[in-house]
N, C-alpha and C positions, 0 to 999 in steps of 0.2 A: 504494500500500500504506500501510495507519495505519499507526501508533506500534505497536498492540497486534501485528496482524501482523506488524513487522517485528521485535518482541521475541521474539516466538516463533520464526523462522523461524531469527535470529538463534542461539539457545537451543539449539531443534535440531539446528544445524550444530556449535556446540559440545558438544552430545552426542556427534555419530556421530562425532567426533573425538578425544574426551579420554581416551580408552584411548590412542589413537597419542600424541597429547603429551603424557601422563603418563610411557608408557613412553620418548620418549626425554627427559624432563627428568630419569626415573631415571638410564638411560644414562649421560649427560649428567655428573651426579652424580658416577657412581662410575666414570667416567674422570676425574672431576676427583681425586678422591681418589687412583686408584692411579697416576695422572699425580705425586700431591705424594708416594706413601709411594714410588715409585721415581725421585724425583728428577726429572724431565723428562723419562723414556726415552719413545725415541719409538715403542715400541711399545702407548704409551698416549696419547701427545698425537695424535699421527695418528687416533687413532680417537676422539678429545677432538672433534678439531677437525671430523671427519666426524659424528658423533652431532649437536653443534652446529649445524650449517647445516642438517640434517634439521631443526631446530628453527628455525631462524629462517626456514628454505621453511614449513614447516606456520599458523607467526605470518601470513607473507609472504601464503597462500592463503587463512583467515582474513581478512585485510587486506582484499585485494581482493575479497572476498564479502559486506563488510560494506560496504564503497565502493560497490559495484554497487547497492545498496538505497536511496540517494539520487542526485538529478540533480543540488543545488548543490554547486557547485565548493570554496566555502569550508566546507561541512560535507566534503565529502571532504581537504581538505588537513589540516583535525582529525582526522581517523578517520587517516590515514598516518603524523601528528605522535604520535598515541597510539600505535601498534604500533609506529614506530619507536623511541620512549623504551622500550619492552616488550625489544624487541631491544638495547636497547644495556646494558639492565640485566640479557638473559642473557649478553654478552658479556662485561660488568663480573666477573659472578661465575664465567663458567665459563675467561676469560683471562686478563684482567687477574689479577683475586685470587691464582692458582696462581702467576703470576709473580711479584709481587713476595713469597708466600711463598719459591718458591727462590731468590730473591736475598738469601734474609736480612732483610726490612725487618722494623722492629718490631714487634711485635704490636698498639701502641698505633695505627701506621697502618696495620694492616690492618683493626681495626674502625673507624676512621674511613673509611677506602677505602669498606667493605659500608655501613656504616651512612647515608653519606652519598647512596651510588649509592639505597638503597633507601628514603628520605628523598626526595631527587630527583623521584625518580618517582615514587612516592605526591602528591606536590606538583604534579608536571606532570601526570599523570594527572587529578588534582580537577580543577585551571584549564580544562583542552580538555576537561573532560565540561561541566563549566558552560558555555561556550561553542555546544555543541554546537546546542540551543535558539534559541539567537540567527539561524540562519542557516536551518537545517529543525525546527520543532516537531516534526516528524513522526519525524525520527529519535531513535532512545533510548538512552539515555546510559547509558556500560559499564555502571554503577553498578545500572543499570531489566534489564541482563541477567540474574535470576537466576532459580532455580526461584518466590520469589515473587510476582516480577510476572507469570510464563507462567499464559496463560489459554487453553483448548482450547474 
């Protein structure tokens, strides 16, 4: 499979999915919120922490469907290394963050906390897209995923 078909195929798969992982990144959301306006009950962190994994399986399945579109081993450990930084940056904000708001920490470190996590990965994100080229030409970088580059 080219570049160009594997953007598209790519593309499409992130279509027939992005109603499901909008709606649990809303989810997602607004357990984190009424997780912080009722203080940690667990009649919201429970279903925090269930909304969540619905999210990081949907990333997870994504993951492995873009894996499956090349044969070299060192472009798949970048495709893994990418959705894993994706995953630890929904983590960052939908646990970490809630927590160290109930614990009282500063405000000046909770936007450091976001700001840095989402810095991070913007940063790691670039480097293994760059990368990507290096090992399959053929494969296309997050960045080549958008309605743009889709050619029918």
């Amino acid at each position: 499979m080219n570049k160009q078909e594997r953007i598209n195929t790519i593309y499409r798969y992130q279509q027939r999915w992005l109603f499901l992982r909008m709606g649990l990144a809303g989810l997602t959301g607004m357990f984190v919120f009424l997780a912080l306006q009722s203080e940690g009950a667990s009649k919201y962190t429970i279903p925090l922490v269930v909304t969540l994994m619905g999210m990081l399986f949907a990333i997870g399945k994504e993951r492995r469907f873009v894996k499956k579109l090349t044969t070299v081993e060192q472009a798949k450990r970048i495709i893994d290394w990418q959705y894993v930084s994706e995953m630890g940056l929904f983590v960052l904000l939908a646990i970490l963050f809630p927590l160290l708001v109930l614990n009282n920490w500063p405000v000046w470190s909770l936007v450091i906390v976001f700001l840095s996590g989402v810095i991070c990965l913007h940063f790691v994100q670039k480097t293994l897209d760059r990368q990507i080229p290096q090992y399959d030409a053929e494969q296309p970088m997050r960045r080549e995923i958008k309605l743009d580059f889709v050619k029918d």
